[in-house]
C-alpha positions, 0 to 999 in steps of 0.5 A: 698511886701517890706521891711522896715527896722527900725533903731534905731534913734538919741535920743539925748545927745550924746547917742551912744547906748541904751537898749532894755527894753521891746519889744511889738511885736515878730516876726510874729505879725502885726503892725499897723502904729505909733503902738508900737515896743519896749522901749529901754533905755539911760542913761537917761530915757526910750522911746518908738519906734512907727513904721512908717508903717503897715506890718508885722514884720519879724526880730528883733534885740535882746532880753530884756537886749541887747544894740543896737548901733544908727543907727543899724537895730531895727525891720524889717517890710514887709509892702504893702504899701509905705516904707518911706524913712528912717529918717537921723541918726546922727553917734554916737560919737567914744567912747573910750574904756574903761579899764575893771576891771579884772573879779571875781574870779568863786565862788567855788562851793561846793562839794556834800556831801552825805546823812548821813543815820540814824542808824537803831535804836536810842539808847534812853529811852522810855521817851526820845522817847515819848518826842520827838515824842511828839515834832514832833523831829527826834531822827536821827538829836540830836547829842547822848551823850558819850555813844551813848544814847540820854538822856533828856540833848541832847534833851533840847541842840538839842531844845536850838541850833535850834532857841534858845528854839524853834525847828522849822526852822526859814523859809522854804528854797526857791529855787534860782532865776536868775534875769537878771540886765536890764534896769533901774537896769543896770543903777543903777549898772553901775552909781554907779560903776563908782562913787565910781571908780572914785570918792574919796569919804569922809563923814562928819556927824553933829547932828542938833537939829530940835526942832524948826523946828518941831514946825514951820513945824506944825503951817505952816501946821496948817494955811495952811492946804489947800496948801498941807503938808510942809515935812523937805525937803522943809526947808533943800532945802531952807537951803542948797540954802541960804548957798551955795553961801558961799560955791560954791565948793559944788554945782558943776560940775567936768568933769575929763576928761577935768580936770575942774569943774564948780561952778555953780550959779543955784541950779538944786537940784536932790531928789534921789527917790525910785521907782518900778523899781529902783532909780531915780533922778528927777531935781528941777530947780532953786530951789533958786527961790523957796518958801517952798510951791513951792518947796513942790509942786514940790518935790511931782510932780516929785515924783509921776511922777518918780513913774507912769513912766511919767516923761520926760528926761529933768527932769531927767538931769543937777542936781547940787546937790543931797539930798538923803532921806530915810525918816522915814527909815533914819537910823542914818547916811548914806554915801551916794554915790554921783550923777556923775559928782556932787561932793556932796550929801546930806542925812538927816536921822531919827528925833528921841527925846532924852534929852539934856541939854538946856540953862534954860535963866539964865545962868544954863543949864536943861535937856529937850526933844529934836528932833535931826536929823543927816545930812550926807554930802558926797564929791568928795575929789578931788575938795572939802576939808573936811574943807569946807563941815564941814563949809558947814554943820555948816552953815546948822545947823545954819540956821536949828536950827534958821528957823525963817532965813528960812522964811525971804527974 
């Protein structure tokens, strides 16, 4: 008998930990050789550990939320056959410690407070008793009036307070419960307190008339009604791709650390998507060399792959720029929270129709019905001024409410 102790290996990118998601084995099980250990995560997907040998497992390092460091013993097996030499494990980088925001304040709990007992007899009119039985309402709980009686008035003030005219509660009270922030959802809370930490944020919201657009959109789905479903996010992509070159600050990089923000020439176009475990941000690559249907196709593929759980780490890094949609649920306007180390996002909202007035094309104006949508920009103020995300927004807009410039080389 020996022992083979597994260590959790290099996984790449510079990970220098990572977090035990999910173990399939206890202590005590016995494993088959290639069979499934745990799940632990980086920053940047999930990946299962296979064991290399067969064996039973004897130790294992931690429990579901805890961090092991690379290269730090994982599970320990005792095994009859021969231990493979353990693979090279690349030293983890020297991380520099960060500062921790002081701790929050302990909530004050509150103090218990005792039970009223109810008098031993309420001091009510038969009638206003045979009411309130009547409506299954204690007499103890209607506040009394000044000479201690409950009349016919303090019962109407007991109905009206609890519920506005009806007495039952608005829903049962259920107990509290205890959820431990692992995994995805720790990524989720920590990405996003570090963005809003260290970025800057500002948000600049237009209004844009979409009309058009709807109109296109649904002759396009007509004829092609054998290629898929065009949504808005295939147009807005191809938008934002025709007007970035003007403004190259948007679809950048910044690394403060080193104090130096890259432009970058590609659209590697993260879509911000909502998952079973949490949110996640598959990458369109290139997404400038796309056409409507492919970007179409590729946004529902990375979609359902984020959501079945099948999508690989290399689609899910190296994003330029995000857009964020809420779809249906838009809202009328978001502040979205931008994608570090990106500088900017992206958020369009709800399409809703309201008259506006219209050029009547003889000089007057009239009232029509118009589809409108909001488009939410927010921006890393260290690197992009708010001039230029208003100018890139317009330029948006002009594209959008003119999509036959969408549809030519």
């Amino acid at each position: 008998m020996s022992r083979f102790t597994f260590r959790l290996p290099d996984i790449g990118e510079g990970i220098a930990e990572a977090e035990i998601v999910a173990w399939h084995v206890a202590v005590g099980d016995t494993v088959a050789e290639d069979g499934r250990l745990a799940d632990v995560m980086t920053d940047k997907a999930t990946v299962e550990m296979e064991s290399p040998v067969a064996g039973r497992v004897v130790e294992v390092a931690g429990e579901v939320g805890d961090r092991v460091a690379i290269g730090s013993p994982l599970v320990v097996i005792e095994t009859t056959g021969d231990v493979p030499a353990p693979a090279p494990v690349a030293a983890a980088p020297v991380v520099e410690p960060v500062a921790e925001p002081p701790p929050a304040p302990e909530p004050i709990k509150p103090e218990p407070v005792a039970a009223i007992e109810p008098a031993a007899r309420v001091l009510a009119s038969p009638a206003v008793r045979a009411r309130a039985r009547d409506l299954g309402i204690d007499l103890a709980r209607v506040r009394p009036g000044a000479e201690g009686r409950v009349r016919h008035a303090d019962l109407d003030q007991f109905i009206a307070y609890n519920a506005g005219g009806g007495y039952t509660p608005a829903g049962e009270t259920r107990a509290d419960e205890a959820i431990r922030v692992i995994g995805l959802r720790r990524r989720i809370a920590e990405n996003m307190a570090a963005a809003k930490r260290h970025i800057p944020h500002f948000t600049y919201v237009e209004e844009i008339d979409v009309t058009e657009l709807e109109r296109v959109r649904a002759e396009l789905n007509d004829a092609h009604a054998g290629r898929g479903k065009l949504t808005m996010l295939p147009f807005l992509i191809t938008a934002i791709c025709r007007a970035i070159p003007q403004f190259p600050m948007i679809n950048a990089r910044y690394d403060d650390e080193a104090g130096v923000v890259t432009r970058h020439g590609a659209v590697h176009l993260g879509l911000a998507t909502q998952t079973p475990g949490g949110l996640m941000v598959p990458v369109i690559r290139d997404a400038q060399q796309r056409n409507l249907w492919q970007l179409a196709s590729e946004i529902a593929r990375l979609a359902e792959a984020a959501r079945n759980g099948t999508i690989g780490v290399g689609e899910l890094s190296g994003s330029t720029l995000t857009v964020t949609s809420l779809g249906p649920l838009g809202g009328v306007a978001t502040t979205p929270v931008i994608n570090r180390p990106e500088v900017a996002i992206i958020g369009p909202n709800r399409i809703v129709e309201r008259p506006m007035f219209v050029s009547d094309g003889m000089g007057g104006e009239r009232v029509a019905k118009r589809k409108l949508m909001n488009l939410s920009i927010s921006c890393d103020h260290r690197v992009v001024d708010g001039w230029d995300a208003a100018s890139f927004v317009q330029a948006l807009r002009r594209l959008i409410e003119t999509p036959t410039l969408l549809l030519v080389a």
